[in-house]
C-alpha atoms as a printed R data frame, in Angstrom:
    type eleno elety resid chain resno       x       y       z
1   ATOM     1    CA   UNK     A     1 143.385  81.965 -48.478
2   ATOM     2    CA   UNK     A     2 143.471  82.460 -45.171
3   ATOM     3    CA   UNK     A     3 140.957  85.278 -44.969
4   ATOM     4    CA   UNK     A     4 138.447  83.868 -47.201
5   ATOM     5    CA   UNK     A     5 138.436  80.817 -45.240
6   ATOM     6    CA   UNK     A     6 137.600  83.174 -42.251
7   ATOM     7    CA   UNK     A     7 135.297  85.494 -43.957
8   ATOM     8    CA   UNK     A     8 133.462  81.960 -44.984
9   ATOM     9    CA   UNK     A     9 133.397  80.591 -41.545
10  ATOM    10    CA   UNK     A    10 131.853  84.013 -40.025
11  ATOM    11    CA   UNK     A    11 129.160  84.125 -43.293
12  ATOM    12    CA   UNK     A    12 128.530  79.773 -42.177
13  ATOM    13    CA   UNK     A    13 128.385  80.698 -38.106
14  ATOM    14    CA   UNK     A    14 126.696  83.767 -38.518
15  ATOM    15    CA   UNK     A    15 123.798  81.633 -41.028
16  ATOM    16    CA   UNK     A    16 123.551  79.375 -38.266
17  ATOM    17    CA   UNK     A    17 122.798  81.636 -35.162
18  ATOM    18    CA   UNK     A    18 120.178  82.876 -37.821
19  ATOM    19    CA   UNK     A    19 118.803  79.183 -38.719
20  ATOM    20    CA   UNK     A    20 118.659  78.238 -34.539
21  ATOM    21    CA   UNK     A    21 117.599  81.282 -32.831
22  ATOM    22    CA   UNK     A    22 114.652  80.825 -31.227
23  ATOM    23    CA   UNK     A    23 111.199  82.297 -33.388
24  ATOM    24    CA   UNK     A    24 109.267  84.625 -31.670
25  ATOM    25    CA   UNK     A    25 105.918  84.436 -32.224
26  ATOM    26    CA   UNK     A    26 103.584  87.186 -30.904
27  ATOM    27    CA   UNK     A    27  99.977  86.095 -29.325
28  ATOM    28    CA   UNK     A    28  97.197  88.037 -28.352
29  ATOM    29    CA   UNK     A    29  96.091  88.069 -25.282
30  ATOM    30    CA   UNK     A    30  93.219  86.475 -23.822
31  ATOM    31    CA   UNK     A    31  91.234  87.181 -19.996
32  ATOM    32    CA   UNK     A    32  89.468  84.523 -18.721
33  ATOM    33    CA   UNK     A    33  86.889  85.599 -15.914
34  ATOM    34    CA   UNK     A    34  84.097  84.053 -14.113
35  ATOM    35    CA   UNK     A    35  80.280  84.940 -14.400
36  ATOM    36    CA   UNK     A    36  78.229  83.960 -11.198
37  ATOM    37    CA   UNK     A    37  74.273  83.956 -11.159
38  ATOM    38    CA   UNK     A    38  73.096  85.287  -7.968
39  ATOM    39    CA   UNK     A    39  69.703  86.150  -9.124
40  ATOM    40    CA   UNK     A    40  66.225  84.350  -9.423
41  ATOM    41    CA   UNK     A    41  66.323  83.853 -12.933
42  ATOM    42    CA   UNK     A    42  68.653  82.320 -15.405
43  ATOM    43    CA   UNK     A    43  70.486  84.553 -17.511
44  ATOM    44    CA   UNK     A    44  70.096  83.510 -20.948
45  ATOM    45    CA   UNK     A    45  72.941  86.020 -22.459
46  ATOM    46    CA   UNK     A    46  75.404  88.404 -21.702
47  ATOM    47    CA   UNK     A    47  76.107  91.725 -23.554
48  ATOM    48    CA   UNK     A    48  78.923  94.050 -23.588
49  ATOM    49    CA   UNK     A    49  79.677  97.253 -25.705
50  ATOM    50    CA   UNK     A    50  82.834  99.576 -25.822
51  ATOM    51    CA   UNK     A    51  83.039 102.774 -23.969
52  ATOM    52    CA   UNK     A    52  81.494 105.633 -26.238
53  ATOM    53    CA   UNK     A    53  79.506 103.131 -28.474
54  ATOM    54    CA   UNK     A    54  75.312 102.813 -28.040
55  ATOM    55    CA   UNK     A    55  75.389  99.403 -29.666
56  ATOM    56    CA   UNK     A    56  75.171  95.533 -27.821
57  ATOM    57    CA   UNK     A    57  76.693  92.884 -28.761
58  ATOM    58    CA   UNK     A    58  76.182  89.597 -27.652
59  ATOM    59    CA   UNK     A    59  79.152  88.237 -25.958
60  ATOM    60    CA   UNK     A    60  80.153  84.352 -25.042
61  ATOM    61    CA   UNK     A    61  77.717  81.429 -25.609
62  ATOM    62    CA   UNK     A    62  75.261  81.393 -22.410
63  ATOM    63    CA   UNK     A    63  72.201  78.958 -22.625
64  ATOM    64    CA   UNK     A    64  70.440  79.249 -19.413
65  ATOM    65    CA   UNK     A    65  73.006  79.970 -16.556
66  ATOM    66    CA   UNK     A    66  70.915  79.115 -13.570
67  ATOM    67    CA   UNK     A    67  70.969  80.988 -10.172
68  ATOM    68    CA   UNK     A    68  73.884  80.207  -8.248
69  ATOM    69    CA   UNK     A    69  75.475  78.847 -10.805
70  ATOM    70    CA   UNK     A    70  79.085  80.093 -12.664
71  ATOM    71    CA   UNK     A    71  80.597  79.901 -15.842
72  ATOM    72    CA   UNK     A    72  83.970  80.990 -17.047
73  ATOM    73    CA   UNK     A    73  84.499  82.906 -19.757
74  ATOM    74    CA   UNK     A    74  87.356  84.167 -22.323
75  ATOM    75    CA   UNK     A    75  88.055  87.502 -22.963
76  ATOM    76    CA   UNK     A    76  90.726  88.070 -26.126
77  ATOM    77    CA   UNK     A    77  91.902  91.473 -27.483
78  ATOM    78    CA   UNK     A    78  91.081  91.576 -30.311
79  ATOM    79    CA   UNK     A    79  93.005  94.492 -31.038
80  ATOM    80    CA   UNK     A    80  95.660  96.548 -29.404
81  ATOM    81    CA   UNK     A    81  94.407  99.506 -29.497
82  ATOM    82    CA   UNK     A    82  90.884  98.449 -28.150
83  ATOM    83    CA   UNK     A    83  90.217  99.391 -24.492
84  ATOM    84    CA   UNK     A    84  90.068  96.626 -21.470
85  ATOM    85    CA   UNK     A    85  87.029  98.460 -20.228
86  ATOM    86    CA   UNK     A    86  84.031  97.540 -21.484
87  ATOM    87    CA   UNK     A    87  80.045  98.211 -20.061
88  ATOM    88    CA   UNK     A    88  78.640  94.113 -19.501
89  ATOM    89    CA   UNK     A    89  75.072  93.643 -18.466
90  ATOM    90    CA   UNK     A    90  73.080  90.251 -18.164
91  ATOM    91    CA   UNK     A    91  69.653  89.699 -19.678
92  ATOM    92    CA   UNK     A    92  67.328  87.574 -17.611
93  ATOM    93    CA   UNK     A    93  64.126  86.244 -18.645
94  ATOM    94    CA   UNK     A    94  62.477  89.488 -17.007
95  ATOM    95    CA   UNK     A    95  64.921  92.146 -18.653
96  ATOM    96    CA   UNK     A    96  68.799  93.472 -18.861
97  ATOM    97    CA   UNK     A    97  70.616  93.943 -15.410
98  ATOM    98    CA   UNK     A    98  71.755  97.622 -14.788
99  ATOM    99    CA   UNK     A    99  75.058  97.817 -17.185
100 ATOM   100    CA   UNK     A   100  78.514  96.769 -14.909
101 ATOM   101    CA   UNK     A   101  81.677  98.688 -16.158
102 ATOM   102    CA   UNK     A   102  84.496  95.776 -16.346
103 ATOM   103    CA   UNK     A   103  87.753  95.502 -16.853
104 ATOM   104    CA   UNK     A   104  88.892  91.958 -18.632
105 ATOM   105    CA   UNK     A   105  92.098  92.635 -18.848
106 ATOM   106    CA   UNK     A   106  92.291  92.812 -14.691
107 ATOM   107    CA   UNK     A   107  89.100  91.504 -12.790
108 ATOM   108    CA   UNK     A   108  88.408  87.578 -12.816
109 ATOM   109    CA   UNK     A   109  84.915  87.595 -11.537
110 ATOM   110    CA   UNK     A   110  81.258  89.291 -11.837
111 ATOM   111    CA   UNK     A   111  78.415  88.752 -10.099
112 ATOM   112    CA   UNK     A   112  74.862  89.223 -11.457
113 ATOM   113    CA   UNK     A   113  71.823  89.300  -9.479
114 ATOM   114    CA   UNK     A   114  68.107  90.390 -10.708
């Protein structure tokens, strides 16, 4: 009797420290950086693409971002295995700024000027 009732209070404890540990819960990520406009013109986008890849893709929501003005942004991986180091460029009015190489995992700001 004695063992049972021990056996059962080690299965009821052990259910417990199950039941209360704390869940983990794993998040990705996210960057936030700042954009500064040290041109002329607004910048009416900004475009980055992954290292290796010929393709832009329009990144963040940018409507006008007039000179000497900032924004911040957000920069989440979206997956692990993805690279922090992306090319970003800024398209003015007049055409794309030279492409920046970046790092939104580690830098907070970038400054574009045209």
């Amino acid at each position: 009797m004695i063992k049972r009732l021990a056996r059962n209070l080690s299965l009821t404890l052990g259910s417990l420290a199950l039941a209360i540990a704390p869940t983990v819960v794993l998040a990705k990520q996210a960057w936030t950086f700042t954009v500064t406009n040290s041109g002329r013109n607004p910048i009416t986008r900004l475009e980055v693409r992954e290292s290796g890849s010929s393709t832009w893709e329009p990144f963040g929501t940018v409507s006008n971002l007039s000179p000497g003005e900032e924004a911040t942004f957000e920069w989440g991986s979206a997956d692990e295995n993805r690279s922090c180091t992306w090319s970003i460029r800024a398209i003015y009015a007049d055409g794309p700024t030279p492409p920046a190489s970046f790092n939104f995992c580690e830098e907070t700001n970038l400054v574009f000027d045209n």
